[in-house]
N, C-alpha and C positions, 0 to 999 in steps of 0.2 A: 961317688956322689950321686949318682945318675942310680943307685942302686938306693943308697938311703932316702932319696927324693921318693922314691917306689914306694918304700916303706912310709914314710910317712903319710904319701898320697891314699897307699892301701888303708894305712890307720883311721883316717879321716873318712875313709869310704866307709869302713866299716862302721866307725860310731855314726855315719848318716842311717849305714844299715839297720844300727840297733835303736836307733830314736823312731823310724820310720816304722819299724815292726813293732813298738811300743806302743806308736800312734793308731798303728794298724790293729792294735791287740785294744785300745782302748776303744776307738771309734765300735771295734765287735762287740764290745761290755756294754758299749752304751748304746747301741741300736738292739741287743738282745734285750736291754734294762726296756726300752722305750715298746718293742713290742708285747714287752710280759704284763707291762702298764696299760696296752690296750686293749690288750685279751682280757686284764680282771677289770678293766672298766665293763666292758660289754660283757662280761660275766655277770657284773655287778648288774646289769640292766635285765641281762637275762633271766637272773636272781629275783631281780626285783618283778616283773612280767610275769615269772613261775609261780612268787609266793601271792599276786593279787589273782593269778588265775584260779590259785590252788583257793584262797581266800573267797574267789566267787561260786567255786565251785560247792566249797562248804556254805554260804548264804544260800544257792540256791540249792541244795541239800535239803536246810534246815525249811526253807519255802516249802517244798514238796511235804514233807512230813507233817509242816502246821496244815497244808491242805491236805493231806491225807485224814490229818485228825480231825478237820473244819465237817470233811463230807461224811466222815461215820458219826459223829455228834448229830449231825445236818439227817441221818438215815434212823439213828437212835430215835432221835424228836420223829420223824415220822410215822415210825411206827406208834412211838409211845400215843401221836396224836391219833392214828386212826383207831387203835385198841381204847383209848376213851370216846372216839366217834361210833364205834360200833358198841360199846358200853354204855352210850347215854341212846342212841337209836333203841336198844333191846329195853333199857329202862323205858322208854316212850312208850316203846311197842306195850310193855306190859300194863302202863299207868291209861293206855287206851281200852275202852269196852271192844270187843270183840264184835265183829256185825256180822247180822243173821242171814243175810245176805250173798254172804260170799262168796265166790268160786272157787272150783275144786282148783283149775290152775291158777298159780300166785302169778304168773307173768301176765296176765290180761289185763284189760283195760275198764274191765267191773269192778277192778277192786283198786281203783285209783286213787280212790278219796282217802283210804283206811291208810296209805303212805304218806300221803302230802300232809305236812306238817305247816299248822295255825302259826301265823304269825301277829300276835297282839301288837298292838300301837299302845305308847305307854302315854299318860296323860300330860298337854301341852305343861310347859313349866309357867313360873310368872313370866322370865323374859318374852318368850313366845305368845303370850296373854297380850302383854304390855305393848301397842304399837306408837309410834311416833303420829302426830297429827301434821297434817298437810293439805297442801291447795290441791293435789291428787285424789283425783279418787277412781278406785276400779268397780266397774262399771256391773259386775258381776255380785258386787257386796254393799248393801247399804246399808250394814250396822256403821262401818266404817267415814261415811262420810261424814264432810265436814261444812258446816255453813259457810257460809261469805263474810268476809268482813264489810266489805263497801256494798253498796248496791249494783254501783257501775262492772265489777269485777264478773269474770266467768268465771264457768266452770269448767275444769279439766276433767275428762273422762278419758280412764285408758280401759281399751276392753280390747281384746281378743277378736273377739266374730264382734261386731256391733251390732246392735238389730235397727235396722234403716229405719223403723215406724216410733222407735222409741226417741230419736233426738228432740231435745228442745230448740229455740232459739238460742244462740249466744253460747253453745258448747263445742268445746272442743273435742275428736275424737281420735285419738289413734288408732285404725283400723288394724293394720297386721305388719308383726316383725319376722321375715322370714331374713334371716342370714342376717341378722345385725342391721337387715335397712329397716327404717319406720316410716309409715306413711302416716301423713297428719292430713286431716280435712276439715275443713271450717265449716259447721250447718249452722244457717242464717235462716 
């Protein structure tokens, strides 16, 4: 009796043995399962990290190249522009008389005039003709002024230098605007 109790106590050990080594064999599948799931997470980030890297890298790639092509476009036009600068100078130079005058060295300062290029003023247009009328008047221009309406009313003069001998009674003058200050003076 004492012998089959053995056996049976053995039996019962055993199948704890073999559930426990079952448990032991699943808990390893499932902590294997758990860390393969966080290796390809963070692969997955790594992935993700590598391909906006790889992605910045080609932006700033393609950057560098449009500036590459911006500064020889940018080097093109400058030439093109001084090859018509020194194309309309030799046209100048040609459309000028020649003077009788000259010196033997071109680098001197005799022959300054025969380089300096005329600059024409082109004729005012209407707008510029056309001004607004006003109680103002500049003290420098008397096409410009304008009468009084009232009698009682002054006159505003704005002038630059003012000439002390020229005021009237009852005008007003602005003497000088240095830095955005104005001085105003009342001659009575």
């Amino acid at each position: 009796m004492i012998s089959e109790n053995r056996d049976i106590l053995v039996e019962r050990l055993e199948h704890k043995l073999v559930a426990k080594e079952r448990e032991i064999n699943e808990l390893r599948d499932s902590i294997k399962e758990s860390i393969v799931e966080e290796l390809r997470e963070g692969m997955k980030e790594d992935l993700d990290f590598d391909k906006r890297i790889s992605v910045l890298e080609n932006k700033l790639r393609d950057i560098s190249l449009s500036y590459d092509g911006v500064m020889k476009e940018l080097l093109d036009q400058k030439t093109i522009i001084q090859d018509l600068k020194n194309k309309y100078l030799k046209d100048d130079k040609v459309d000028q008389a020649p003077s009788t005058t000259r010196s033997k060295n071109p680098g001197t300062l005799t022959d300054w005039h025969d380089n300096v290029q005329v600059h024409r003023e082109e004729p005012p247009t209407e707008e510029e003709k056309v001004k607004p009328s006003s109680r103002f008047i500049i003290a420098e221009s008397d096409e410009d002024r304008v009468p009084l309406r009232k009698k009682d009313e002054k006159d505003i003069i704005i002038a630059k230098n003012p000439d002390p001998g020229s005021t009237r009674k009852g005008e007003v003058v602005v003497e000088a605007r240095e830095d955005e200050d104005v001085v105003i003076e009342y001659k009575k």
